[in-house]
DOMIDREN-731874 format. One record per atom (N, C-alpha, C, CB): residue in one letter; atom name; x, y, z. Coordinates in nm, 3 decimals. Glycine has a CB too. Layout:
REM residues N
+---+----+---------+---------+---------+
! r !  a !      px !      py !      pz !
+---+----+---------+---------+---------+
! A ! CA !       X !       Y !       Z !
...
+---+----+---------+---------+---------+
***
This chain:
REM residues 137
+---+----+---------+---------+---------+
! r !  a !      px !      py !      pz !
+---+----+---------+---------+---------+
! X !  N !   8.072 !  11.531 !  10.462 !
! X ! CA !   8.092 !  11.388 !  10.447 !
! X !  C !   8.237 !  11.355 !  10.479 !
! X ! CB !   8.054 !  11.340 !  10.303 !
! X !  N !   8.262 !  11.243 !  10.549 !
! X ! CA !   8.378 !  11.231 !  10.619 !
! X !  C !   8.484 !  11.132 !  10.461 !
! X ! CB !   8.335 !  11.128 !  10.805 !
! X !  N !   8.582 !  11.058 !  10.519 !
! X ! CA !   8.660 !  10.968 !  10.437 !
! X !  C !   8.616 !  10.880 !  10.471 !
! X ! CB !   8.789 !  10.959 !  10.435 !
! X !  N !   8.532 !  10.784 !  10.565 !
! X ! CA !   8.523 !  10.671 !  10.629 !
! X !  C !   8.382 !  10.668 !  10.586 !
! X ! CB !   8.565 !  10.665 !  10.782 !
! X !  N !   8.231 !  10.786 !  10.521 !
! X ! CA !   8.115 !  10.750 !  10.519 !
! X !  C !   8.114 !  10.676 !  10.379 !
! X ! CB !   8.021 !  10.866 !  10.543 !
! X !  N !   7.973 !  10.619 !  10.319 !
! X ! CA !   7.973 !  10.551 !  10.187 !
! X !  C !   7.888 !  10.745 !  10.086 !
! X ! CB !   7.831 !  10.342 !  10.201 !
! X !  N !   7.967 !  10.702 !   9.997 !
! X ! CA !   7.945 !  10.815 !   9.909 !
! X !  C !   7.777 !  10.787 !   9.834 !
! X ! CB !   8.087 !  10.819 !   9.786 !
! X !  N !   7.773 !  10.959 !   9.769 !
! X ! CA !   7.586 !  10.932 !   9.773 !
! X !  C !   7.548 !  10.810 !   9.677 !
! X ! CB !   7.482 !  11.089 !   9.701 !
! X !  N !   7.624 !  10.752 !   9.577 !
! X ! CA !   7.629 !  10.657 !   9.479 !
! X !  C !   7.588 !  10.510 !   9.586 !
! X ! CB !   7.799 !  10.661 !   9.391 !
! X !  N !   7.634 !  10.528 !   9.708 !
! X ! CA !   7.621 !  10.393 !   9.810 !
! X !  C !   7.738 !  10.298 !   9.764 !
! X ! CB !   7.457 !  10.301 !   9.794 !
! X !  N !   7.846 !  10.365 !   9.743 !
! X ! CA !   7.954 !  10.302 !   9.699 !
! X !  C !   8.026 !  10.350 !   9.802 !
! X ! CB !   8.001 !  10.322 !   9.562 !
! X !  N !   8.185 !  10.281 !   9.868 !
! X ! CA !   8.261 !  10.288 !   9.992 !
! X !  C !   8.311 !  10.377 !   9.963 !
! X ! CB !   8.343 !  10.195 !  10.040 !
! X !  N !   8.383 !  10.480 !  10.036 !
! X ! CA !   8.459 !  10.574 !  10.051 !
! X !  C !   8.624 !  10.485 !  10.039 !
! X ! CB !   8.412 !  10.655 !  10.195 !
! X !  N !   8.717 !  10.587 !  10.008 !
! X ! CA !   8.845 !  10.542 !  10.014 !
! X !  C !   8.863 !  10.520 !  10.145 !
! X ! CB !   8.942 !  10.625 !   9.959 !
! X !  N !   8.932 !  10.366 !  10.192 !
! X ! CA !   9.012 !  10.348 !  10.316 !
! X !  C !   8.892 !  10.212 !  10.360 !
! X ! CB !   9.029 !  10.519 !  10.438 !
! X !  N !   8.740 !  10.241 !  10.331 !
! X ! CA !   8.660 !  10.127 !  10.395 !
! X !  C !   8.679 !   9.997 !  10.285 !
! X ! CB !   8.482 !  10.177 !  10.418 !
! X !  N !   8.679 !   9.852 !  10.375 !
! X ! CA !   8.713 !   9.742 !  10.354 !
! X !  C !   8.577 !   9.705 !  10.250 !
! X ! CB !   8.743 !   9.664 !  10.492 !
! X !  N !   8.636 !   9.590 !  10.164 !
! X ! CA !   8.531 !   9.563 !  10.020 !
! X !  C !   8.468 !   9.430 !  10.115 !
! X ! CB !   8.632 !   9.509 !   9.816 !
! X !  N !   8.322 !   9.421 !  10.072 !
! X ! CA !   8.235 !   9.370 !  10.152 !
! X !  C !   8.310 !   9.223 !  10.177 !
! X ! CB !   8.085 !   9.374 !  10.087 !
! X !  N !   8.385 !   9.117 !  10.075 !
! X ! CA !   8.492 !   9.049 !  10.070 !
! X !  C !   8.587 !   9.036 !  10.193 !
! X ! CB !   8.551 !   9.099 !   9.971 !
! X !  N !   8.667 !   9.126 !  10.188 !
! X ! CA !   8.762 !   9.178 !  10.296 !
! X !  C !   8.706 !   9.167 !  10.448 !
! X ! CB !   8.795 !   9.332 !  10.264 !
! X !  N !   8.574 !   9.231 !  10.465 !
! X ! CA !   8.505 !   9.257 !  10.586 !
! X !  C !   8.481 !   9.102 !  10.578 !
! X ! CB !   8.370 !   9.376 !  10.592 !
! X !  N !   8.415 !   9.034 !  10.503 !
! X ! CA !   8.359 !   8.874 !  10.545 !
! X !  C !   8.477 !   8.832 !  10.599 !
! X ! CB !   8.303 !   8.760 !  10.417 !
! X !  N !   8.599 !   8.807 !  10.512 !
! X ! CA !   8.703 !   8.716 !  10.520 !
! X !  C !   8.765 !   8.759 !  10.667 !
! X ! CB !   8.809 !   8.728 !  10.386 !
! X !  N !   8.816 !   8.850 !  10.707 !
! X ! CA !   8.856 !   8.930 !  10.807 !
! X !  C !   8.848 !   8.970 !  10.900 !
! X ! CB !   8.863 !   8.980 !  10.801 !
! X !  N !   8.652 !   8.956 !  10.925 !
! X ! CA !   8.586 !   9.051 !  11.023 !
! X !  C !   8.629 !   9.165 !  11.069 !
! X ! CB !   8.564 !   9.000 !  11.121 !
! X !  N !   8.673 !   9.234 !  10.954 !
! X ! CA !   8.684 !   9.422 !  10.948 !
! X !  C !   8.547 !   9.465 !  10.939 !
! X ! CB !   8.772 !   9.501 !  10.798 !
! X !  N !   8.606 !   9.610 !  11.052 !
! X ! CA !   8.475 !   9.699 !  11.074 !
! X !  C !   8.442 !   9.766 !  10.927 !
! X ! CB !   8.503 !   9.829 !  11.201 !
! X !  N !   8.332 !   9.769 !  10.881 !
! X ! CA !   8.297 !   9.793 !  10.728 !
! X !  C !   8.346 !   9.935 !  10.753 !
! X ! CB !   8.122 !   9.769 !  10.663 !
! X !  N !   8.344 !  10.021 !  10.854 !
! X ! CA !   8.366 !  10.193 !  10.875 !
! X !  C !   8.486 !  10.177 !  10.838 !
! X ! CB !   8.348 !  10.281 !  11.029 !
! X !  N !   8.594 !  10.156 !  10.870 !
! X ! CA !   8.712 !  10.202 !  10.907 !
! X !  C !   8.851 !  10.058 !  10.875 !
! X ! CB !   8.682 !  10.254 !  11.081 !
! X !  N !   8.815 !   9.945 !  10.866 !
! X ! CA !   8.864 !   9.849 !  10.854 !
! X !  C !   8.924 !   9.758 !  10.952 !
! X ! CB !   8.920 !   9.876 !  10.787 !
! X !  N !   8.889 !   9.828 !  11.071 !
! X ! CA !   8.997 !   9.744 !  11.198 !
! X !  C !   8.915 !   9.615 !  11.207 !
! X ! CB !   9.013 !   9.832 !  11.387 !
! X !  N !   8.961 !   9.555 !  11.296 !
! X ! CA !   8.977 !   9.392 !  11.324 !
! X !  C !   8.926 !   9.396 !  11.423 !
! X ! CB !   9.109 !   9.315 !  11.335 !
! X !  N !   8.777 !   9.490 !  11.459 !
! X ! CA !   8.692 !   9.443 !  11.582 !
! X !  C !   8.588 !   9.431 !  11.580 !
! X ! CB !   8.692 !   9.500 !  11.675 !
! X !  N !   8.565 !   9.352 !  11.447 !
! X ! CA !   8.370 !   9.326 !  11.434 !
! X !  C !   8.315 !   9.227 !  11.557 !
! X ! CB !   8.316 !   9.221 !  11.256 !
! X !  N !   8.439 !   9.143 !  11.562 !
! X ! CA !   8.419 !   9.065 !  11.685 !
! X !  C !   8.501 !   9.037 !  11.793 !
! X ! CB !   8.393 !   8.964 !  11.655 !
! X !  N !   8.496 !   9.142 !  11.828 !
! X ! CA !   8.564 !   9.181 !  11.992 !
! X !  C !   8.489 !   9.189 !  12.046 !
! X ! CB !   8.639 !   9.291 !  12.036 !
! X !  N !   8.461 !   9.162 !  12.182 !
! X ! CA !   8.373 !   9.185 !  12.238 !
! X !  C !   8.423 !   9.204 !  12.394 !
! X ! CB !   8.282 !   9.092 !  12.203 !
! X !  N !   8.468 !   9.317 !  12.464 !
! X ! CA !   8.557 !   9.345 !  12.577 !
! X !  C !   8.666 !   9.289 !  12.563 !
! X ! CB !   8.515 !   9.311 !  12.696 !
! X !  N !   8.741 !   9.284 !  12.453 !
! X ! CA !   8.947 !   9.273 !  12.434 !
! X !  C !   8.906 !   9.164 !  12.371 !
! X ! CB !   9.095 !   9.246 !  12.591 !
! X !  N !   8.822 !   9.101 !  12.399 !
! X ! CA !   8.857 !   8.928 !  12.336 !
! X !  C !   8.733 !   8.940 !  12.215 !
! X ! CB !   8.818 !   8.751 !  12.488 !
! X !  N !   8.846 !   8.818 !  12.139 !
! X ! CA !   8.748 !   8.769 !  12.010 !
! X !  C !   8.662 !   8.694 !  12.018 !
! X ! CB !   8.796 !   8.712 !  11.915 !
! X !  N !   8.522 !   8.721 !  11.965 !
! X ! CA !   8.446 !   8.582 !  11.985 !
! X !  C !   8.423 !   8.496 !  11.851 !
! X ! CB !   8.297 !   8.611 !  12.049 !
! X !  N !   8.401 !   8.424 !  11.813 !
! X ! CA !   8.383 !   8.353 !  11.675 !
! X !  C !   8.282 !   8.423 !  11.583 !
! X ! CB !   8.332 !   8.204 !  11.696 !
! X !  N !   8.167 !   8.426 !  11.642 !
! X ! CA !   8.040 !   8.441 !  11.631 !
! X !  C !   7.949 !   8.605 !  11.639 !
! X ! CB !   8.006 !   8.348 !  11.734 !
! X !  N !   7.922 !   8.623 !  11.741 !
! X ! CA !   7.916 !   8.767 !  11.801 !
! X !  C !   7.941 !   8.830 !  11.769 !
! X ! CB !   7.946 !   8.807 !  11.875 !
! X !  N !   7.862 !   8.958 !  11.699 !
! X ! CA !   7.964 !   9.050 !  11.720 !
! X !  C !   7.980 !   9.141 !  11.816 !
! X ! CB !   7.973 !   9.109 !  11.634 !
! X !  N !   8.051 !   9.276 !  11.804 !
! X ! CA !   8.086 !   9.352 !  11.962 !
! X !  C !   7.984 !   9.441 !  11.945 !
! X ! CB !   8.250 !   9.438 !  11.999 !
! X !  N !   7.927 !   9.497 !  12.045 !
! X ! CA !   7.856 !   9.613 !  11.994 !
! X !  C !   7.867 !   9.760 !  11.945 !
! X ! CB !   7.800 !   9.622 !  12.060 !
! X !  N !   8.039 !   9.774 !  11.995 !
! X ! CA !   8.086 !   9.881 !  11.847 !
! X !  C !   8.212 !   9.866 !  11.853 !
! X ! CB !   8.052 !  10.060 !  11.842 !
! X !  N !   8.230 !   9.937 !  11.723 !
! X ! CA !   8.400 !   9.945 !  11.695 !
! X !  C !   8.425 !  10.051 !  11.797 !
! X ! CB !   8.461 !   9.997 !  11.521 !
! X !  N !   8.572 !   9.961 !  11.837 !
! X ! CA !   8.626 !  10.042 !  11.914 !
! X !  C !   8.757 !  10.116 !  11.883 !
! X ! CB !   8.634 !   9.980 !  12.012 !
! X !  N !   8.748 !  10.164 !  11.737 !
! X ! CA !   8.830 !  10.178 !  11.679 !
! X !  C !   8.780 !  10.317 !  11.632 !
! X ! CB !   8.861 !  10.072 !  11.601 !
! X !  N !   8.678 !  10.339 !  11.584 !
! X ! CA !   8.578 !  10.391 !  11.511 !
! X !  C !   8.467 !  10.457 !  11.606 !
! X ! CB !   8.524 !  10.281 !  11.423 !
! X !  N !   8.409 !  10.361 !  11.654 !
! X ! CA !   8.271 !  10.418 !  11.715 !
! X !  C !   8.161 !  10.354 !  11.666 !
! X ! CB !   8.245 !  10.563 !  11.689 !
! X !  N !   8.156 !  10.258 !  11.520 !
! X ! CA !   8.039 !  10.250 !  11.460 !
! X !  C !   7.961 !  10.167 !  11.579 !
! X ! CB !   8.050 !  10.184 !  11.310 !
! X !  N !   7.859 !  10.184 !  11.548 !
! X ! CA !   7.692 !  10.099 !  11.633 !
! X !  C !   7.717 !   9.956 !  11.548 !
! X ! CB !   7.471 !  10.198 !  11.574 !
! X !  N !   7.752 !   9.891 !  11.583 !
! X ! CA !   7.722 !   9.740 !  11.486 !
! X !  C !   7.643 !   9.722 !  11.540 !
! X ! CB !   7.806 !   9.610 !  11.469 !
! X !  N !   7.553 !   9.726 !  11.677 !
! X ! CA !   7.482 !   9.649 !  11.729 !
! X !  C !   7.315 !   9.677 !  11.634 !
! X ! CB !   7.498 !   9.680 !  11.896 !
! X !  N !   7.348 !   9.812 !  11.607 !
! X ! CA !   7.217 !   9.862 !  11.487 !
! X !  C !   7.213 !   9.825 !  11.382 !
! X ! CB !   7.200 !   9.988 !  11.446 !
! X !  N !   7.245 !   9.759 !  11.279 !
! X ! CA !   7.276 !   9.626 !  11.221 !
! X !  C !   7.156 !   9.539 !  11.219 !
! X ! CB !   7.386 !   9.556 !  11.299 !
! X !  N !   7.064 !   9.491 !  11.164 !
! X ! CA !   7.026 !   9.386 !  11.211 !
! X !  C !   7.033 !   9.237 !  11.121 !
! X ! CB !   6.905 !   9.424 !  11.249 !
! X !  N !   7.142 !   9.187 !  11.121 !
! X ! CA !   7.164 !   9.077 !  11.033 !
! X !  C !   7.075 !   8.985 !  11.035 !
! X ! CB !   7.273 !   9.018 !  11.051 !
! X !  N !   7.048 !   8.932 !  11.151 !
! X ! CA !   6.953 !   8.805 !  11.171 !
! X !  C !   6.998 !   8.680 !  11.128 !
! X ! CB !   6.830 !   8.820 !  11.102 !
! X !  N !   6.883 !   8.583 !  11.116 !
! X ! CA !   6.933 !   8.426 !  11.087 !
! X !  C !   6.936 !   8.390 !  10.946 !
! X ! CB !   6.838 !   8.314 !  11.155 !
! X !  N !   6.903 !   8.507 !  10.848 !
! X ! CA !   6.891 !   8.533 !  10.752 !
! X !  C !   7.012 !   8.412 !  10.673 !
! X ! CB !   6.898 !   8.686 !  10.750 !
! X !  N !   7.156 !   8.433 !  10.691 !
! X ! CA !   7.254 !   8.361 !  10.694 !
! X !  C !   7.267 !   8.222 !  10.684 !
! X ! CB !   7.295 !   8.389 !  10.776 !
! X !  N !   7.223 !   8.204 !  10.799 !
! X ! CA !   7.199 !   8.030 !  10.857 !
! X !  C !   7.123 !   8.011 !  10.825 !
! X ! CB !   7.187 !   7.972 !  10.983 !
! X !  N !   7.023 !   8.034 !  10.750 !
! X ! CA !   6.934 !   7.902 !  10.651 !
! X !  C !   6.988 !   7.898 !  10.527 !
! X ! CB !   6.762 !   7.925 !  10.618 !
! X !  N !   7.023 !   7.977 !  10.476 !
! X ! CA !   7.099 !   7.947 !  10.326 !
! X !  C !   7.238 !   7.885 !  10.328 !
! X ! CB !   7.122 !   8.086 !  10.244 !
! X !  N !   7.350 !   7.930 !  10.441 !
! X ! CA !   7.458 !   7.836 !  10.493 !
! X !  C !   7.411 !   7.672 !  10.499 !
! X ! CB !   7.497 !   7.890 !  10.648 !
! X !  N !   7.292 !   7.630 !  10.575 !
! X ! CA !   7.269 !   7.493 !  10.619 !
! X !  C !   7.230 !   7.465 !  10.447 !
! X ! CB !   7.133 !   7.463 !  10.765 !
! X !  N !   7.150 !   7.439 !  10.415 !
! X ! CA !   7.099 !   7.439 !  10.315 !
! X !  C !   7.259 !   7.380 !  10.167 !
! X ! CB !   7.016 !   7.608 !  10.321 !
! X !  N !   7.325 !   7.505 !  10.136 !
! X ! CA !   7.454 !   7.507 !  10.081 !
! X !  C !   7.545 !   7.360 !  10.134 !
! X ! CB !   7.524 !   7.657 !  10.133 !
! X !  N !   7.587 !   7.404 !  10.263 !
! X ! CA !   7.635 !   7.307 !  10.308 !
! X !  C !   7.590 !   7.179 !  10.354 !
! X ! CB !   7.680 !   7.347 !  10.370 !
! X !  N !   7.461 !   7.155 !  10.399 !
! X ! CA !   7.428 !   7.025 !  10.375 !
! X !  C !   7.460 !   6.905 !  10.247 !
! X ! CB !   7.312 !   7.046 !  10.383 !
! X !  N !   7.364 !   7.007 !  10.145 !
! X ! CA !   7.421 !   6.934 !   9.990 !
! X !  C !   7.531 !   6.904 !   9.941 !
! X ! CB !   7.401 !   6.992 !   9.892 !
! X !  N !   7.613 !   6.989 !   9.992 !
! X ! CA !   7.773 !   6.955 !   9.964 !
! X !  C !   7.863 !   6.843 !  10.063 !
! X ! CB !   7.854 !   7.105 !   9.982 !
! X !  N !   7.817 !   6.850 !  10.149 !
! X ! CA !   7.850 !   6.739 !  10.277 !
! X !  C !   7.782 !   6.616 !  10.233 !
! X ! CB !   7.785 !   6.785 !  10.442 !
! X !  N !   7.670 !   6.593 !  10.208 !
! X ! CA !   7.572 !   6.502 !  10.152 !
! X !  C !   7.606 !   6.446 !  10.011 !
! X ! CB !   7.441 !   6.571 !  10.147 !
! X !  N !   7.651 !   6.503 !   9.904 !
! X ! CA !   7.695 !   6.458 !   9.816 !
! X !  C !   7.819 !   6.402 !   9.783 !
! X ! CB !   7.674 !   6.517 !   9.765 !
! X !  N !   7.940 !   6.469 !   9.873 !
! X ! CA !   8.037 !   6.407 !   9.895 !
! X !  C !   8.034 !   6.268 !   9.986 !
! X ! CB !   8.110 !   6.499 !   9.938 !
! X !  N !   7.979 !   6.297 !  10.078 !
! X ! CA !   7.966 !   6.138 !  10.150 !
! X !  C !   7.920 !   6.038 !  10.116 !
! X ! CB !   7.909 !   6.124 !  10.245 !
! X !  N !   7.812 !   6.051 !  10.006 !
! X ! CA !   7.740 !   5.945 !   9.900 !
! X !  C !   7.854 !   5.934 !   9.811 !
! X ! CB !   7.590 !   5.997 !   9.814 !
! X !  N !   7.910 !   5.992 !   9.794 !
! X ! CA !   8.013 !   6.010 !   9.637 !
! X !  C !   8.147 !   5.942 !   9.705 !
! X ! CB !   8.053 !   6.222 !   9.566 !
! X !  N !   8.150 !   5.909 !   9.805 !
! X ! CA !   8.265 !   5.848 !   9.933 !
! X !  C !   8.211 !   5.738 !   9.930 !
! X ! CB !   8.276 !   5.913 !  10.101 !
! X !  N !   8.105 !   5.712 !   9.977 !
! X ! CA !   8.075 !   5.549 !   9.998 !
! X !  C !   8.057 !   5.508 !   9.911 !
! X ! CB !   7.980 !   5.496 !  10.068 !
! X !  N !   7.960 !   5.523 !   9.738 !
! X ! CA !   7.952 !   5.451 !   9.650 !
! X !  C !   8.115 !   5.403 !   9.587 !
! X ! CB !   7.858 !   5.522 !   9.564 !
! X !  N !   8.198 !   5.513 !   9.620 !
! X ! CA !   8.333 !   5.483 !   9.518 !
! X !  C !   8.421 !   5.398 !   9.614 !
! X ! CB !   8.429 !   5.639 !   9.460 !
! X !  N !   8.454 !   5.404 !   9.781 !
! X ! CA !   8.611 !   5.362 !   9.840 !
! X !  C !   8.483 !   5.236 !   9.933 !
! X ! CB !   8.749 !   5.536 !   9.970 !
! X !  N !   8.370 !   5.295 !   9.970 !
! X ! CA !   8.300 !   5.185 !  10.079 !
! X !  C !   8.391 !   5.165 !  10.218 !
! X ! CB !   8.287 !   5.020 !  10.000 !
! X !  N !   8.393 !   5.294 !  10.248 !
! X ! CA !   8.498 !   5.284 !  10.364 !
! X !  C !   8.394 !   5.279 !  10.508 !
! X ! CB !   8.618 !   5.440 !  10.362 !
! X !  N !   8.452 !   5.206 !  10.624 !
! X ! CA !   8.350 !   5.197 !  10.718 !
! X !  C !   8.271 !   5.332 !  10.816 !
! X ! CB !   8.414 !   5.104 !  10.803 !
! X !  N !   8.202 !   5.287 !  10.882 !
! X ! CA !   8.108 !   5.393 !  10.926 !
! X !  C !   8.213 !   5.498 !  11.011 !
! X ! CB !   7.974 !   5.323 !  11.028 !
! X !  N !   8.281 !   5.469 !  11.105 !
! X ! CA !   8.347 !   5.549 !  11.176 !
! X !  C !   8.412 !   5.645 !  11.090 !
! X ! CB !   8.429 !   5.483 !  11.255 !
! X !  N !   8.460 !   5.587 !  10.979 !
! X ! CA !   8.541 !   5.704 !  10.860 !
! X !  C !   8.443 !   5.817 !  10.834 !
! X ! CB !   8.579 !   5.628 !  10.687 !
! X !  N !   8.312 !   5.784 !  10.816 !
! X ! CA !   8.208 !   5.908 !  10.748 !
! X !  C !   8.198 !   5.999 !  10.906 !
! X ! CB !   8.003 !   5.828 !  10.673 !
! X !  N !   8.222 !   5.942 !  10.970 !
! X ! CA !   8.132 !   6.018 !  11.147 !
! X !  C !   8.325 !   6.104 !  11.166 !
! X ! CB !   8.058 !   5.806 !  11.368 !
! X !  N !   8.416 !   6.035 !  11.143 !
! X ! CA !   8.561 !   6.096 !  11.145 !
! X !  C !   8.607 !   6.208 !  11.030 !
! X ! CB !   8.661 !   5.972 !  11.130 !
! X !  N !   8.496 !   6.181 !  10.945 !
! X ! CA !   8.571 !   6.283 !  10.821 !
! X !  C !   8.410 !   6.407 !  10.853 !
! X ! CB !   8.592 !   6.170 !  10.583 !
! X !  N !   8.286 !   6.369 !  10.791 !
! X ! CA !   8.183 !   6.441 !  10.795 !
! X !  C !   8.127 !   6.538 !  10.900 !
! X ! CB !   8.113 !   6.367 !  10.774 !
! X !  N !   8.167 !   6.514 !  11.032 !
! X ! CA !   8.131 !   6.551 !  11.119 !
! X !  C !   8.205 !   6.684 !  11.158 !
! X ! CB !   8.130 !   6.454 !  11.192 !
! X !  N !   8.315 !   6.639 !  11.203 !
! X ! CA !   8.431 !   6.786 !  11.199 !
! X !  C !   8.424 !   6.864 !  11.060 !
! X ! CB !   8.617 !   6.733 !  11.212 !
! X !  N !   8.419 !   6.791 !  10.981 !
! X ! CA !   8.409 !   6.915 !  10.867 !
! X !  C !   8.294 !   7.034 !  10.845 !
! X ! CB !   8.402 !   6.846 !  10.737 !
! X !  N !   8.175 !   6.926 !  10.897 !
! X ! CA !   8.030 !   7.005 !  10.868 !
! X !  C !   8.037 !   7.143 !  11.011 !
! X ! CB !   7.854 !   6.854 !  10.894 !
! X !  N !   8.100 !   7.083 !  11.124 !
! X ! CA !   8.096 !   7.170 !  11.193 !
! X !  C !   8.216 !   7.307 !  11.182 !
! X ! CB !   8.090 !   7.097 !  11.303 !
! X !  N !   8.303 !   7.281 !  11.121 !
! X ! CA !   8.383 !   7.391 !  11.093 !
! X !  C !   8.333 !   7.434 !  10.938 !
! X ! CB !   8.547 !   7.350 !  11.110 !
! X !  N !   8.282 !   7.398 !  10.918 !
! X ! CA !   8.211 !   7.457 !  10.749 !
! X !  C !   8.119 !   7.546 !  10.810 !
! X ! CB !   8.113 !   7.328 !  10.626 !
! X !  N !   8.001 !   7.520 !  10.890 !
! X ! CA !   7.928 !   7.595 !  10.964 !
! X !  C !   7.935 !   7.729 !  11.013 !
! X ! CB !   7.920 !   7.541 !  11.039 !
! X !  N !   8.073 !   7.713 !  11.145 !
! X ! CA !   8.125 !   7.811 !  11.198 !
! X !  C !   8.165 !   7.936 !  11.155 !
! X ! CB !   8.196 !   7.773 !  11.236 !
! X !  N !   8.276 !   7.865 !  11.051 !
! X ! CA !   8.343 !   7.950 !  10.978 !
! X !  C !   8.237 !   8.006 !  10.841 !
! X ! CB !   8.482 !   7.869 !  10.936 !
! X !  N !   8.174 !   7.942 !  10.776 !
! X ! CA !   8.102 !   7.990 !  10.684 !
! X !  C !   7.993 !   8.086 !  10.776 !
! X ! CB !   8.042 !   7.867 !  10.592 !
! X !  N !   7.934 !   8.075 !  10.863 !
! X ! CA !   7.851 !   8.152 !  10.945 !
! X !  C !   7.914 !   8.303 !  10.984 !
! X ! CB !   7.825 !   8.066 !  11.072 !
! X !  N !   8.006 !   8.247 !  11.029 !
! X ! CA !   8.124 !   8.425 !  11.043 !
! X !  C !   8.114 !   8.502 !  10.930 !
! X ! CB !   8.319 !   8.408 !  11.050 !
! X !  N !   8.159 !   8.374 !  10.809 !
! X ! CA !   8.208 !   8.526 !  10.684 !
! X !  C !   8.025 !   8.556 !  10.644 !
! X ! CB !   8.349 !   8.450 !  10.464 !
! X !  N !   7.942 !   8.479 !  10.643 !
! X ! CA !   7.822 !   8.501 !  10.556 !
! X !  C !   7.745 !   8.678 !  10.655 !
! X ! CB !   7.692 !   8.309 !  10.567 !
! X !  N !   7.770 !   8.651 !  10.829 !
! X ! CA !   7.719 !   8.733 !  10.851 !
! X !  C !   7.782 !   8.882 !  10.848 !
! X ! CB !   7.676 !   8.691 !  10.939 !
! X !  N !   7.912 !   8.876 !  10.847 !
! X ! CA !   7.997 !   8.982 !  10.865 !
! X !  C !   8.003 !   9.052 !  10.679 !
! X ! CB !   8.165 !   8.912 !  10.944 !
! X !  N !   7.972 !   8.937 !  10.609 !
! X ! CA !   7.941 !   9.023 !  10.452 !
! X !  C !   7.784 !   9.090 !  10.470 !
! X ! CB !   7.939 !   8.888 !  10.285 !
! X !  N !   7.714 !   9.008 !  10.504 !
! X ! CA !   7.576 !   9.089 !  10.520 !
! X !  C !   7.601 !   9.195 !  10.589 !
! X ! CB !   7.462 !   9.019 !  10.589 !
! X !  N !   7.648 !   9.234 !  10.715 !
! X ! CA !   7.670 !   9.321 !  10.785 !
! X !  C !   7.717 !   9.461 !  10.679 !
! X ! CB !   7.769 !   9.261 !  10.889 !
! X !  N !   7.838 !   9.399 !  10.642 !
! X ! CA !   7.901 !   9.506 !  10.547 !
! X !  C !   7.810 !   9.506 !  10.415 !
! X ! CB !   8.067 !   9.467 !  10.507 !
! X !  N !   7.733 !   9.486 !  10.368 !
! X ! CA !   7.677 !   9.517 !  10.220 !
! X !  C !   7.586 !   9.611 !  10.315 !
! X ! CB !   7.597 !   9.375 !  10.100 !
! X !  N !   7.512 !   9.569 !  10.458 !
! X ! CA !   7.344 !   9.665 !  10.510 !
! X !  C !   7.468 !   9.814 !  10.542 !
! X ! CB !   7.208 !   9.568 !  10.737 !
! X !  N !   7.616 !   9.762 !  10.580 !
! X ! CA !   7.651 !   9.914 !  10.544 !
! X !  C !   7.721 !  10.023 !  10.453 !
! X ! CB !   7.691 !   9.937 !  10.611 !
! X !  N !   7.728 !   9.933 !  10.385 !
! X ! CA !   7.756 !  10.039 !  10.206 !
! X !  C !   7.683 !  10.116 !  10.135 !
! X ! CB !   7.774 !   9.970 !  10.085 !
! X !  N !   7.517 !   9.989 !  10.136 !
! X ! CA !   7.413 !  10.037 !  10.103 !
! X !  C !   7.312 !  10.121 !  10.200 !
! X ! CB !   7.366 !   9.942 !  10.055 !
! X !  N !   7.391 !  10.109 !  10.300 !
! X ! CA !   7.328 !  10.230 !  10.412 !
! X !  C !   7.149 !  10.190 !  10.370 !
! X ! CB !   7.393 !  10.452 !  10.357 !
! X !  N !   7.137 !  10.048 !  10.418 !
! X ! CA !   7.023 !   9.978 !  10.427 !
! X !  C !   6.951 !   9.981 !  10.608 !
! X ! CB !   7.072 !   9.819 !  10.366 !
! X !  N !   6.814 !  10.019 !  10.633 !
! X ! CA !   6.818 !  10.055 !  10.770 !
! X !  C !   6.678 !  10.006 !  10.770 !
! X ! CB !   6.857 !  10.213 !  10.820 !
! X !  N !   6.568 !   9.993 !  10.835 !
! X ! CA !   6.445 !   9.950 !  10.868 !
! X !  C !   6.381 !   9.999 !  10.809 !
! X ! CB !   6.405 !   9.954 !  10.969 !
! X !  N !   6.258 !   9.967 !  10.747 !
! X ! CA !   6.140 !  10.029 !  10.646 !
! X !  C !   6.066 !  10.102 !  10.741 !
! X ! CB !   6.036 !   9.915 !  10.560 !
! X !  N !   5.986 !  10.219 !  10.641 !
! X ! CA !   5.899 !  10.248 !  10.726 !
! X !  C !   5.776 !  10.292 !  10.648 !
! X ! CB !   5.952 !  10.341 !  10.818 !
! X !  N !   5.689 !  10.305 !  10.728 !
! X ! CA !   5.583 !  10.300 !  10.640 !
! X !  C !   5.515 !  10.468 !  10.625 !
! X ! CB !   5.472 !  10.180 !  10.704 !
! X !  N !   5.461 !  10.492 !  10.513 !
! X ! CA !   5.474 !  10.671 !  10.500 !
! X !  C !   5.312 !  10.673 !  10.447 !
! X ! CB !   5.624 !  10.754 !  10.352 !
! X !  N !   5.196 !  10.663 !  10.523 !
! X ! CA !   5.099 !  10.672 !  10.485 !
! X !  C !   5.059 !  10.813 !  10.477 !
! X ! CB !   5.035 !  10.597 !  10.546 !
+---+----+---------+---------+---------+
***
């Protein structure tokens, strides 16, 4: 067993990033570098690369899914939605203000909440060294 694998407990080895760290950061859960989302030198928002190139890990074996983005929309709708009701009943400020304040926000709430939600999933399916079911008849 190396310094970089998760120990048999499914707890991190010394040196790998806390599932936290990996969201906030997009550190490789292996090793900690800063290329969950690189993808040929460059960063992408979204994407991730298909391995560390730091490391070696397979991120692309991973399978996060949209799992993320329905509980993100969901979260953030209500909170966008309640503030903007909670805006107009109290100041009654005009329409362009809600489309100037609500709009940019919901879309960088999105983005950015979409990055950290999938890059923590990513890192918990690899702590817990979580991988595809199978069936053992």
């Amino acid at each position: 067993m190396t310094d970089s694998d998760p120990n048999s407990e499914g707890q991190p080895a010394i040196g790998c990033p806390s599932i936290f760290g990996a969201a906030l950061f997009g550190l490789c859960p292996r090793c900690g570098a800063k290329t969950l989302y690189e993808n040929d030198g460059r960063r992408t928002w979204i994407a991730f690369a298909r391995r560390c190139r730091a490391c070696g890990l397979d991120i692309a074996a991973f399978n996060v899914g949209d799992g993320p983005a329905a509980f993100l929309t969901l979260i953030l709708g209500s909170l966008v939605t309640g503030l903007a009701l909670w805006l107009e009943l109290t100041v009654h400020p005009p329409f362009w203000v809600h489309v100037a304040l609500w709009v940019p926000l919901t879309i960088a709430g999105v983005i950015g909440g979409l990055r950290a939600a999938k890059a923590a999933l990513l890192a918990a399916e690899y702590q817990r060294q979580a991988g595809q079911a199978t069936r053992n008849d």
